[in-house]
C-alpha positions in Angstrom: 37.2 44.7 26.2 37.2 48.2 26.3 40.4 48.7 24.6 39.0 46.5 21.6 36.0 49.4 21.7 38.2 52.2 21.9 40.5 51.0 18.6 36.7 50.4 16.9 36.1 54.0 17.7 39.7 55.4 16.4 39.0 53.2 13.1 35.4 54.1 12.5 36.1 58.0 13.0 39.2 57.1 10.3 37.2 56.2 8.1 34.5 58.8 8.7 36.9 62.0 7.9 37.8 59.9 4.7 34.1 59.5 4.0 33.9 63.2 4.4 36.9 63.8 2.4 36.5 61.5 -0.4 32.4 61.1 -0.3 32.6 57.4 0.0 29.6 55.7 1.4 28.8 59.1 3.5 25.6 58.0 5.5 26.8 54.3 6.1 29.8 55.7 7.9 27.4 58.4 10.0 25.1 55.8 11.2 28.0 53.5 12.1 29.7 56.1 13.7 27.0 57.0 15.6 26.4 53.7 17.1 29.7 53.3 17.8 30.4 56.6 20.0 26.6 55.7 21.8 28.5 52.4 22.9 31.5 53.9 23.8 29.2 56.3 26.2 27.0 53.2 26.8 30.2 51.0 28.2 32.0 54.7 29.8 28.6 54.7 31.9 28.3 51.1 32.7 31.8 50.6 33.9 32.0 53.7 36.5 28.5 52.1 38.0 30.5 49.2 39.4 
């Protein structure tokens, strides 16, 4: 499960530095990426706890 999270974060940031790049959907991509790295940290966290 937490490799699936890890290849959402490599796309998402993808897509991110062609959003900056390119201007495409800017603050869609932001708030996405945002979400995604606080449930990367989120699932980092929970998984050293056990």
């Amino acid at each position: 499960m937490l490799g699936i999270l890890w290849g959402v974060v490599v796309v998402l940031v993808a897509f991110w530095a062609l959003g900056l790049v390119l201007h495409i959907a800017g603050n869609l991509i932001h708030a996405v990426l945002l979400i995604a790295i606080a449930l990367a940290i989120y699932n980092f966290f929970k998984a050293r706890d056990v």
